[in-house]
N, C-alpha and C positions, 0 to 999 in steps of 0.2 A: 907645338901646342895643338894645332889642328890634328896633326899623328894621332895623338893621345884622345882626342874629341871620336877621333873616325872610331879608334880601336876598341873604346870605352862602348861605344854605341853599337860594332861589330859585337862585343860578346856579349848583350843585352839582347839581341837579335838572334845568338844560337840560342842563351839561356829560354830567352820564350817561346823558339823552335822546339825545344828538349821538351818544355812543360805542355805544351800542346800537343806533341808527338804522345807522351805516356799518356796524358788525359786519354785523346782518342784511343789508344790499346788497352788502356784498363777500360774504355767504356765495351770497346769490340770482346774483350773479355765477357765481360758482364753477361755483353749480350749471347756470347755462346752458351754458357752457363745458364740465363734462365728459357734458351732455344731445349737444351740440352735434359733438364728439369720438366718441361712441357709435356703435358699427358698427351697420347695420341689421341688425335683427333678425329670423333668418329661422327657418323651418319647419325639423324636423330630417328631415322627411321628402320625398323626391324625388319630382316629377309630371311626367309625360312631357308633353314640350309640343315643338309642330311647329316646324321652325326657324327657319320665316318669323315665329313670336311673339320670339324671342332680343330680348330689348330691348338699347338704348343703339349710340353709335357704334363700327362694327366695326374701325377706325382706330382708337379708342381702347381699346377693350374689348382686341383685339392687341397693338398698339405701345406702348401705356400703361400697361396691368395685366397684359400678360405673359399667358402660359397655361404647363400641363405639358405634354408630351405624353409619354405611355406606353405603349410596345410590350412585347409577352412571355406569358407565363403565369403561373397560380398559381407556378408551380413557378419559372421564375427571369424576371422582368421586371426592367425601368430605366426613371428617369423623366430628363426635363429639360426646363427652362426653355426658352421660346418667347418671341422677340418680335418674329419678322418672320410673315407669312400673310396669305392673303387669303380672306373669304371672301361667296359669291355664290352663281352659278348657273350649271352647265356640263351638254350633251348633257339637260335637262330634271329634274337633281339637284338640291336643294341640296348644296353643295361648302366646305371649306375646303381652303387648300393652304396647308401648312411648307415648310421648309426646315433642311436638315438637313446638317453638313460628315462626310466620310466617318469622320474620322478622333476623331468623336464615340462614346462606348459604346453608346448609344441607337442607332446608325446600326445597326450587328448585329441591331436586337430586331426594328426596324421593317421590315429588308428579309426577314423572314423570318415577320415576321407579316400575315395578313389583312385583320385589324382591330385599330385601336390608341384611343386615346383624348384629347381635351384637353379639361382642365381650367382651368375659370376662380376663382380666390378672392378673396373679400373685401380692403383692403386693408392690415387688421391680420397677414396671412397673408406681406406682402411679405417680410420675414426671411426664410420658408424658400422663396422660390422665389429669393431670390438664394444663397443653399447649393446649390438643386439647381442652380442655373445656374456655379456656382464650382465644386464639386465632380463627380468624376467618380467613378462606378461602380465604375472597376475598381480607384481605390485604395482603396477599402475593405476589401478583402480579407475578403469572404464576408460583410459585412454590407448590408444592404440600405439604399440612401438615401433614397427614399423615410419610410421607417422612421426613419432616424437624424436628418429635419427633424421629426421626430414627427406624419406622417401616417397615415390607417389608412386602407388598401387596403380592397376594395368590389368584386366581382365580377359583368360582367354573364353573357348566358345565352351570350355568344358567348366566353367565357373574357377578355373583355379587363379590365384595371385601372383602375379609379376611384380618387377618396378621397371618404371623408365630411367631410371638413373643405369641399370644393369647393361653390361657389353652382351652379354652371352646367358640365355634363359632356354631350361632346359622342363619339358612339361613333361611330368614321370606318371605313368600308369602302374598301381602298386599289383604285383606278380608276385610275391614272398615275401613274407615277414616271420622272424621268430629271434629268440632270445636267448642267447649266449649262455651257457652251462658250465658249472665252475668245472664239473668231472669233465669235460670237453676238451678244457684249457691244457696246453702243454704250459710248465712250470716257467718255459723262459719266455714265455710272451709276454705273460701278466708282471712278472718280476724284472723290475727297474735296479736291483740291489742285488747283493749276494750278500748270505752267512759270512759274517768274520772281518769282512771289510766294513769294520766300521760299525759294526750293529746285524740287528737281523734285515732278513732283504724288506724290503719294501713291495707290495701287486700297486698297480695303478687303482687297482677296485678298495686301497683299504679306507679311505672316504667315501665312498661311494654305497648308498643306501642296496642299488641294484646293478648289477648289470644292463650291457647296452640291449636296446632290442634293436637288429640290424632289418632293412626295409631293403628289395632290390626292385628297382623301379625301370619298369620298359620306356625307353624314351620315345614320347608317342609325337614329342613336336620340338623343335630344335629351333629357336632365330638369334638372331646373331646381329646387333648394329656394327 
């Protein structure tokens, strides 16, 4: 009987071995996963770095994580979501170049400003650049969108708009601007579709009140948290 008392209480002793053993691996789990998930963690504070340091792919860092770009003043600016641009080297600059349709609110701020800005964010920040990219400035009616995705504006010394939420803000001096020509276009850029598959092809322009007007901006300030 005692055999039976020892044995009974022996495997009572793995069984809560086993249950404590998984607990702890599902918790060390867990915790690799939201290590894993963790946004990098950056400086609060901005250091001016040259442009040729800009890390990572410029195809991706544009087309993939998107940018702001914000024209205006203290006094009344707009921002909006980016994700066509290129950026290089033109007449001995470094350069970025957007693309902007006229019939945009932003299109007002930019052609009447100097210098304007884009912003790159982390990718926990996506939420509000799809707002500033859905929403438009001028239905807000006197409120500021930038503001209403819950970002805080940041001023350089040439009056143009930042945010401090932004990893990577780039201050563009405008060097060229002009607008896209339908006789310009070769047939397979603007056409997403072809004759017969399906129907007639489809341009990306056949919504589109205008064409983009493209801006190529010298980048006159670079910081980086």
């Amino acid at each position: 009987m005692y055999q039976n008392f020892a044995r009974m209480n022996y495997f009572k002793f793995l069984l809560l071995f086993a249950v404590c053993f998984i607990g702890c691996s599902s918790s060390n789990q867990n915790e690799e996963k939201e290590v894993e998930a963790t946004e990098i963690v950056r400086s609060d504070e901005f250091r001016k770095i040259d442009p040729r340091e800009i890390p990572g792919n410029p195809i991706e860092l544009i087309g993939e994580e998107w940018m702001l770009l914000t024209a205006g003043n203290k006094e009344s600016y707009n921002t909006m979501t980016v994700g066509w641009g290129t950026l290089g080297d033109i007449w001995g600059n470094p350069v970025i170049t957007c693309y902007v349709r006229p019939d945009r609110y932003t299109f007002n701020f930019i052609e009447k400003s100097e210098y304007y800005t884009l912003c790159f964010f982390d990718r926990n920040y996506r939420s509000k650049l799809r707002y500033c990219g859905a929403t438009s400035g001028r239905d807000l009616k006197g409120k500021n969108k930038a503001e209403e995705a819950g970002l805080t504006p940041m001023y350089t010394e040439n009056g143009s708009i930042y945010f401090k939420e932004a990893y990577l803000v780039l201050e563009c001096k405008k060097l060229y601007s002009d607008q896209f020509k339908a006789e310009n276009f070769a047939a397979e850029v603007v056409m997403i579709g072809k004759e017969g598959a399906g129907g007639p092809a489809q341009s990306v322009y056949n919504e589109m009140s205008e064409y983009h007007k493209f801006y190529i901006g010298g980048i006159v300030n670079c910081w980086m948290r």
